[in-house]
C-alpha positions in Angstrom: 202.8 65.2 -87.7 205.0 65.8 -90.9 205.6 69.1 -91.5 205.9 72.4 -89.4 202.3 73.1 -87.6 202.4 77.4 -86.3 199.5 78.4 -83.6 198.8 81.6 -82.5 196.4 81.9 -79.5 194.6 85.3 -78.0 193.4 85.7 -74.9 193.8 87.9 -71.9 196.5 88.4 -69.1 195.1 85.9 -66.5 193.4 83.6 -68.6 196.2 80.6 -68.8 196.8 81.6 -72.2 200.9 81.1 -71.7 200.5 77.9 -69.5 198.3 76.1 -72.5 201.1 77.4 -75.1 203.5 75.7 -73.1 201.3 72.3 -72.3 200.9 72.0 -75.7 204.1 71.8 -76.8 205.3 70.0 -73.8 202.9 67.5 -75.2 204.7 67.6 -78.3 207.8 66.8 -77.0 205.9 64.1 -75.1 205.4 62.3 -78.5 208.4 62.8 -79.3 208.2 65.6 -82.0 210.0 69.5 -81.6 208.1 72.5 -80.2 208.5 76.0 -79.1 206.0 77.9 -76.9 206.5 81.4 -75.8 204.3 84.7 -75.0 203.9 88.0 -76.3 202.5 90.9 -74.4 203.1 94.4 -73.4 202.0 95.9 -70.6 201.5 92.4 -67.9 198.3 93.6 -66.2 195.5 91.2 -65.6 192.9 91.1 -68.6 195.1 92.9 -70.8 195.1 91.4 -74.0 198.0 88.8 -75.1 199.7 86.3 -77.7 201.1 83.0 -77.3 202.3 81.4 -80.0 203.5 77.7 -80.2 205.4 76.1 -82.8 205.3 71.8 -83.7 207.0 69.4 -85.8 208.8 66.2 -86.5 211.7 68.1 -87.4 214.3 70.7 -85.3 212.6 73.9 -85.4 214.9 76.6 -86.8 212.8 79.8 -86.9 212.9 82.0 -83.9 210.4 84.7 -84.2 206.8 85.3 -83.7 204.4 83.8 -85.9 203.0 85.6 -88.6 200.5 83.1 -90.4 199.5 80.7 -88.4 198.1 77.4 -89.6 195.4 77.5 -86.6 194.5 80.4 -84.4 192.6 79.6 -80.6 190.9 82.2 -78.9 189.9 81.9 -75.3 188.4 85.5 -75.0 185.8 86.0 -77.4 185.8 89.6 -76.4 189.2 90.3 -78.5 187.0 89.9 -81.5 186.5 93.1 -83.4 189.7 94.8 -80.8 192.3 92.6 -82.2 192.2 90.9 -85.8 192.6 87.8 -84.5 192.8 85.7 -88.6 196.0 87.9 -89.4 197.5 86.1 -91.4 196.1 82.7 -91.0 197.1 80.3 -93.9 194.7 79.2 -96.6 193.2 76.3 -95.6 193.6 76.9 -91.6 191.8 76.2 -88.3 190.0 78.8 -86.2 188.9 77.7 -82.5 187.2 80.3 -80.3 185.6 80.4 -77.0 182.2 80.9 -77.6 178.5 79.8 -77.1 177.5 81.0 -81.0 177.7 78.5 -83.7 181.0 78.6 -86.1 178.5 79.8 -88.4 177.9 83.2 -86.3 181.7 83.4 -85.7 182.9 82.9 -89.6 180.9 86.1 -89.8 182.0 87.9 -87.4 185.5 87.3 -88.3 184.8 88.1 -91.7 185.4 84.9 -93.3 183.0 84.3 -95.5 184.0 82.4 -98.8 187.6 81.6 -97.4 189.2 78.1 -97.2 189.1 78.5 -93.0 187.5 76.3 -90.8 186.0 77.4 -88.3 185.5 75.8 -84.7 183.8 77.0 -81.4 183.0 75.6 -77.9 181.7 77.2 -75.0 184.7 76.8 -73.1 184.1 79.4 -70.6 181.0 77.3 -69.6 182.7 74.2 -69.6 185.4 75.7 -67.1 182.9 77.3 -64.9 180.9 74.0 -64.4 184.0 71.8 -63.8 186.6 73.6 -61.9 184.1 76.3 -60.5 186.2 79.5 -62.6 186.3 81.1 -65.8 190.4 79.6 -66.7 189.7 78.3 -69.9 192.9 77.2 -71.2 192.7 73.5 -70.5 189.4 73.2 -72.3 190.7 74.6 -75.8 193.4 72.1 -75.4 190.1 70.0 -75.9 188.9 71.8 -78.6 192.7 72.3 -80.2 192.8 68.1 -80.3 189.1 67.8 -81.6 189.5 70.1 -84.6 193.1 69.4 -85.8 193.8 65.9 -84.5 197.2 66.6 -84.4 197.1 64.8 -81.1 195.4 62.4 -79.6 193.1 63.8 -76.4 195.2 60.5 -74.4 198.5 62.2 -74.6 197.0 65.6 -74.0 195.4 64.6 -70.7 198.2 62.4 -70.1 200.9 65.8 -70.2 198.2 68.1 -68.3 197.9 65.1 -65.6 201.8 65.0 -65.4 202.3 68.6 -65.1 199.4 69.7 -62.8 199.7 67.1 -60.7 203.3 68.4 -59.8 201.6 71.7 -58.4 198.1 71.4 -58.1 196.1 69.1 -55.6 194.5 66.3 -57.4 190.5 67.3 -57.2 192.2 69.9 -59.3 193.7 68.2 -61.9 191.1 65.7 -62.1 188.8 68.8 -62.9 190.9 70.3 -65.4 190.9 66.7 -67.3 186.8 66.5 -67.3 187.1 70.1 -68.9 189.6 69.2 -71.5 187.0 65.8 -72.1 183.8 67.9 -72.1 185.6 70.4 -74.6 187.0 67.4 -77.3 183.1 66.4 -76.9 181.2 69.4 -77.4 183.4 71.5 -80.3 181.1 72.4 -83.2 182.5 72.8 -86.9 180.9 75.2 -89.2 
């Protein structure tokens, strides 16, 4: 990585949207680079809508405020689309990774954008999470996707930082479920 990568990623209150923020930069840090993962969200019910945003580079990070235009944008709730503009701001030439069983195609029109330098990436992570770990968390699967379409990581040092963190809390059938997700996720992304 050589310059300052921004992420935004939508989801809802519940979905493991702050936990994959966090694993992602914690991966960061892992190779040895400078991150900062935090949350946004108002009212903390389950399913209401939220931010997390997550902040990479090979440099110290100075800026300390939410992110505005993001160079990629993940969403794990396909649901948000049309209630939330979830492309604000997202930089010429950015990444777009949602949740979803319709082709990139379907979702660069539904997000509106048609004719913009954006591309645009989906995988059916909710699928993906249901079949391995038996629920509908998809965070660990877009850290699939995320390392598929921007290869600003290899999938080995994602898998490696999930296996290292989960397996401090979380009985190992469990983590070893979470790490065929992330797998099935990196294989499965379509571009569009």
């Amino acid at each position: 990585m050589d310059k300052l990568v921004e992420i935004r990623w939508h989801g809802r209150a519940g979905q493991g949207l702050v936990t994959a923020a966090k694993l992602l930069g914690e991966t960061a840090l892992g190779t040895g680079q400078y991150f900062q993962a935090f949350p946004d969200y108002g009212p903390e019910r389950m399913g209401a809508p939220i931010r997390a945003y997550t902040r990479l580079s090979s440099e110290p990070i100075r800026i300390h405020s939410q992110i505005e235009t993001p160079d990629v944008v993940l969403v794990l709730d396909p649901t948000l689309i049309g209630l939330v503009d979830v492309v604000e701001g997202l930089q010429d030439g950015g990444i777009v990774i949602v949740n979803t069983n319709k082709s990139p195609q379907e979702v660069r029109k539904q997000l509106g954008l048609e004719g913009r330098n954006v591309r645009v990436f989906t995988v059916d992570a909710t699928g993906i999470a249901i079949q391995t770990m038996g629920r509908d968390i998809t965070n660990t699967p877009m850290l699939g996707a995320f390392a598929r379409a921007t290869g600003v990581f290899p999938l080995e040092s994602i898998i490696a930082d999930v296996r290292r963190n989960f397996s401090k809390k979380l009985r190992q059938e469990i983590v070893e479920a979470n790490i065929k997700a992330i797998e099935m996720a990196y294989q499965s992304v379509q571009e569009g």
